[in-house]
C-alpha positions in Angstrom: 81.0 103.6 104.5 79.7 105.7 107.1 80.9 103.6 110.0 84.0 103.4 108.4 85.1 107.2 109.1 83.3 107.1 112.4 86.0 104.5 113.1 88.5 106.7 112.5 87.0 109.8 114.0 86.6 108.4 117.4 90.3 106.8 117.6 92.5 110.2 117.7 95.8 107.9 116.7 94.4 106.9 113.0 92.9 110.5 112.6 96.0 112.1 113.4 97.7 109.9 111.6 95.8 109.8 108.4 95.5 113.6 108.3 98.9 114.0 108.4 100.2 112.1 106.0 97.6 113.4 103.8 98.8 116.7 104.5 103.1 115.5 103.5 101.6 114.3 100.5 100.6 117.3 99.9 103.3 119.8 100.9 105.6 117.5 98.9 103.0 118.1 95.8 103.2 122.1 96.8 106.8 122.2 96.9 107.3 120.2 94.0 105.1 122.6 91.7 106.5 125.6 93.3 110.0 124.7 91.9 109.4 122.2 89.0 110.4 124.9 86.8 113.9 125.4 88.3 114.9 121.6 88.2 117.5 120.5 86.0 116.3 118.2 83.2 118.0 115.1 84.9 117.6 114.3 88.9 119.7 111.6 90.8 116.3 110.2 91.9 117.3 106.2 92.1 119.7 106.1 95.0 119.6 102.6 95.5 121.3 102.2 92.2 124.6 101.9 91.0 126.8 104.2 90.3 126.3 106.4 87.4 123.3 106.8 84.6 121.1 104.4 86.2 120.4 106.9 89.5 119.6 109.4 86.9 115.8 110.0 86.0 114.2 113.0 84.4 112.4 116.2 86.5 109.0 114.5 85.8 110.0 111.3 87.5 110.4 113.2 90.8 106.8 112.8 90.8 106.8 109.0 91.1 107.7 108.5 95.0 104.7 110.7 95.9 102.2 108.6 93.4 103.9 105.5 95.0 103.7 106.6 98.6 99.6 107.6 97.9 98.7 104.2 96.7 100.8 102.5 99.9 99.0 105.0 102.3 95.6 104.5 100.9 95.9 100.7 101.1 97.2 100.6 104.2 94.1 103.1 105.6 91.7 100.4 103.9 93.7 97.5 105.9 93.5 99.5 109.1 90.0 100.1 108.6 89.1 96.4 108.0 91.6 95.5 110.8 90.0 97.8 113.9 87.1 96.0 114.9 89.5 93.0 115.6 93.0 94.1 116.5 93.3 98.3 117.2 96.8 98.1 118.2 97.8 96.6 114.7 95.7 99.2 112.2 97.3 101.8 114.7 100.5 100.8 114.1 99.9 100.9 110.0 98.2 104.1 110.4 101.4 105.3 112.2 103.7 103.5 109.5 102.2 105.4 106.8 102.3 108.5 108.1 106.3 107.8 108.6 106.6 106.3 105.0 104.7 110.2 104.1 107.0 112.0 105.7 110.1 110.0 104.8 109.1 110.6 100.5 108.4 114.1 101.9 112.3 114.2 102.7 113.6 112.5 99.9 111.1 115.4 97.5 112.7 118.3 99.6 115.8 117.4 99.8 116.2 116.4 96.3 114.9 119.6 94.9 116.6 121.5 97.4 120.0 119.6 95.9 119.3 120.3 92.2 117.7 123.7 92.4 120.6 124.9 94.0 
């Protein structure tokens, strides 16, 4: 396990990477508890939907994008892991996939609070 994190210390891509993401995760978390009490009961949350109930879901649902994005980042940092010894460029570019799939959910949180709030 050890080796593992000295992995990742010594390439600065995957430690950047990895920390931030961590760190959307966690400011969508923040923001979300900040202003979970000035949501609106029902939250277009399911874009991809059609039109009408079906993009609706309730406040607590919000939650599900950031719980979704944390298992995809923490399986991709246990691919990339596995993957550096025999191909760096490729468990770079997951590292640097996850931290773009963290900020895009960190988006979708701040925007969709920021649209319902309002």
């Amino acid at each position: 396990m050890n080796e593992v994190f000295k992995t990742i210390r010594d390439d600065r891509i995957m430690l950047y990477s990895s920390y931030t993401s961590i760190i959307f995760i966690l400011l969508g978390l923040l923001y979300l508890t900040l202003f979970f009490s000035k949501l609106p009961p029902l939250l277009p949350i399911f874009n991809q939907m059609s039109w009408g109930e079906a993009r609706i879901g309730s406040r607590s649902q919000i939650f599900i994008p950031l719980f979704i994005v944390f298992i995809v980042i923490t399986t991709n940092f246990m691919v990339s892991t596995k993957l550096y010894g025999k191909i760096p460029l490729l468990s770079r570019i997951v590292s640097i996939i996850s931290l773009l799939l963290s900020f895009l959910v960190f988006l979708f949180v701040v925007r969709t609070v920021g649209l319902s709030a309002a």
